[in-house]
N, C-alpha and C positions, 0 to 999 in steps of 0.2 A: 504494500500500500504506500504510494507515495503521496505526501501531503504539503500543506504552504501556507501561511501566512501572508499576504499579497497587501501593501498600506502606503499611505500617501500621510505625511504629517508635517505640518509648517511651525509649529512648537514646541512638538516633541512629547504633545501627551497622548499623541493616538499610539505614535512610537511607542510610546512604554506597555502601552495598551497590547503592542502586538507581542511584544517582548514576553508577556507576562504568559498573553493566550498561547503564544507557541512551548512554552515550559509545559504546559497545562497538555498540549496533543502530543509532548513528548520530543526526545532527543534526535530523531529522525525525521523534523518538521522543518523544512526550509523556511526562514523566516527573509523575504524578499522589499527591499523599498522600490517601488513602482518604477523609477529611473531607474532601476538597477536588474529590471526582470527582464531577461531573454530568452526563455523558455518557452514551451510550448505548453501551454494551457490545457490542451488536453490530455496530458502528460499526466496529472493530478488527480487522484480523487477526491480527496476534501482541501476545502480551499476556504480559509477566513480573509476573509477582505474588510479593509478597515481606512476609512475617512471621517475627518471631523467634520462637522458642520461649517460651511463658508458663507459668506453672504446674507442671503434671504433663507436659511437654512435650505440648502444644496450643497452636494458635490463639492467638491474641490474644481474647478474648470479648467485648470491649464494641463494640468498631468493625469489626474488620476479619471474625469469625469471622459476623456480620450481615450483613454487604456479600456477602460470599464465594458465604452461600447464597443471598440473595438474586439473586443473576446465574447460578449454579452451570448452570443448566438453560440457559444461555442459549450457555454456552461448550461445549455439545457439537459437536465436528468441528473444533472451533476450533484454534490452533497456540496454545499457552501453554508458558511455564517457569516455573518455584517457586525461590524462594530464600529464606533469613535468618539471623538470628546466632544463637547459643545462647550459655549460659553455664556449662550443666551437661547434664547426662544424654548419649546417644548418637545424637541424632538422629531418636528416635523418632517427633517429629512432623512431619518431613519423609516419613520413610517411610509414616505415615498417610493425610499430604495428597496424597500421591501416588497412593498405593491409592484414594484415595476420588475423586479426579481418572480415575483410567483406568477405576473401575465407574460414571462419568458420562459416560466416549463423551470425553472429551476427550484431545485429540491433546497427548499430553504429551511436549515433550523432556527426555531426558537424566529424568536421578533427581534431579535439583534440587542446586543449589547452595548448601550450609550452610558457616559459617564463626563459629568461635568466637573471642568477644569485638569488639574492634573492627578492623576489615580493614586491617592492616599494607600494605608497599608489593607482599607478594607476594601478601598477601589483594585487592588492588584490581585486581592486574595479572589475576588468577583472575577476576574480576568481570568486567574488559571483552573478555575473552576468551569468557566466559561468554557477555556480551551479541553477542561476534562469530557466534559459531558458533549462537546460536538464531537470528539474523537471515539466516545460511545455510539453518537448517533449512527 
């Protein structure tokens, strides 16, 4: 089973975020920063993907919201989870990326995992827990 951690983070707390959930899927979990992914996507069976909140709560736009759709068609049937930090509003773009994840056939766990501002010691513990329970799924 090959698996990935796949994240875009302009602060460094979705970063921590992915750091935490890849301890959590284990030692054999690639853990990838979106400029730095060269692989083949369908290479992967589970795949956490993780963006914070930008903007109007959306995507990241320059890197990670291009990558995204780029592969989008490719993770249908696939096992993925979603995660990131926010700093304001309610989550909204989790619940969008999510919507827009289950009307593309992808096998989505859980409603994703948000955490505002930088992931404290109970916010990390939620991460590798996070990353326990998708590598059950």
């Amino acid at each position: 089973m090959k698996n990935a951690v796949i994240y875009w983070s302009g602060t460094g707390n979705t970063s921590v975020m992915a750091k935490e959930i890849a301890q959590g899927m284990g030692t054999d979990t690639e853990l990838i920063s979106v400029d730095a992914f060269n692989g083949n996507i369908s290479e992967y069976d589970k795949i956490a993907f993780g963006c914070p909140s930008m903007g109007d709560e959306v995507l990241e736009e320059g890197e990670f919201e291009p990558f995204f759709s780029s592969i989008e068609s490719s993770l249908k049937g696939k096992k993925v989870a979603l995660f990131g930090s926010y700093g304001w509003g309610d989550g909204q773009w989790m619940r969008d990326w999510c919507a827009r994840c289950e009307k593309a056939g992808i096998n989505l766990f859980d409603e994703g995992l948000i955490l505002c501002g930088f992931p404290d010691a109970d916010g990390k513990a939620r991460c590798i827990k996070f990353g326990q329970d998708f590598l059950a799924y």
